[in-house]
C-alpha positions in Angstrom: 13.0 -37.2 2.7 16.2 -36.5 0.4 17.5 -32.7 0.8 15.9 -30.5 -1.7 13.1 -32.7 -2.7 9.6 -31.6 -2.2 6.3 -33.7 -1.4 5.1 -34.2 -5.0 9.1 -35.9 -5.1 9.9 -32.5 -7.6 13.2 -31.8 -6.8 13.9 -27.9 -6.2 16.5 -26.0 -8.0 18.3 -23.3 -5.4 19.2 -19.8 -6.9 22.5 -19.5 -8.3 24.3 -17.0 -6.8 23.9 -14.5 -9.9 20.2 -15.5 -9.8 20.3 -14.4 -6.3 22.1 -10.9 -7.4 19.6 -10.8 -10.4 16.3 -10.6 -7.8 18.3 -8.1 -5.2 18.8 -5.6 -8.4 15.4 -6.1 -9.2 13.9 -5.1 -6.3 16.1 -2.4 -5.9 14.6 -0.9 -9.1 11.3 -1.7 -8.0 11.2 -0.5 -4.6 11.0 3.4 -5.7 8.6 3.4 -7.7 6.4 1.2 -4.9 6.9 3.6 -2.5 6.3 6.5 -4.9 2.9 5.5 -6.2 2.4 4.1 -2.1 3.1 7.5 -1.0 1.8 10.3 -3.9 -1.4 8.1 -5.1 -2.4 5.2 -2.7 -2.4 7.3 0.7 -4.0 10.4 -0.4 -6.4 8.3 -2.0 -7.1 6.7 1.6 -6.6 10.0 3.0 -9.5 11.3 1.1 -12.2 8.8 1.5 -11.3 9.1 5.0 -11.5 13.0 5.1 -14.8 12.5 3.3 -16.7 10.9 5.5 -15.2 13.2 8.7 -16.1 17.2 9.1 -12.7 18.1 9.6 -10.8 21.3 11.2 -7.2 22.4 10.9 -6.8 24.7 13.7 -3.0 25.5 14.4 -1.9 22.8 12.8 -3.4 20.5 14.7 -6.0 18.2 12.8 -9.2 17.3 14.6 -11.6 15.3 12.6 -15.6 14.6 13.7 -17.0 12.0 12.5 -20.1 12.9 10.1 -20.8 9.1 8.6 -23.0 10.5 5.6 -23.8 14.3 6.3 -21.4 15.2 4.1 -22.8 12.8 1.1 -26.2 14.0 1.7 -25.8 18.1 2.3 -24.1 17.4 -1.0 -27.1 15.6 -2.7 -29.8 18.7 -2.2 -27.7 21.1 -4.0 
């Protein structure tokens, strides 16, 4: 098989080396806001489904967490 061709015999075009320059930049300007909405709304969205289903107890800073399954869900439904 000739260098650069695929299986479908499409041959591939490489990046140019501004192309190449053109991605890097835009992932740079990507990355923080990724890691922004990763870090202010994805975890603490995680965080609190998880903290949801646990009875949990900050005691000198240390975080212990029981899990309660659905005692939480259900001491909520009879009020």
């Amino acid at each position: 098989m000739a260098e650069g061709k695929s299986k479908t015999g499409v041959v591939k075009k490489r990046a140019s080396k501004r192309e190449k320059k053109d991605w890097i930049a835009a992932y740079i300007f990507i990355a923080p806001v990724t890691l922004g909405l990763l870090v202010f709304y994805i975890w603490p969205f995680i965080q609190n489904i998880w903290f949801s289903f646990n009875e949990v107890v900050n005691l000198m800073s240390q975080l212990f967490a029981v899990w309660q399954i659905t005692r939480n869900y259900s001491m909520m439904a009879k009020y």
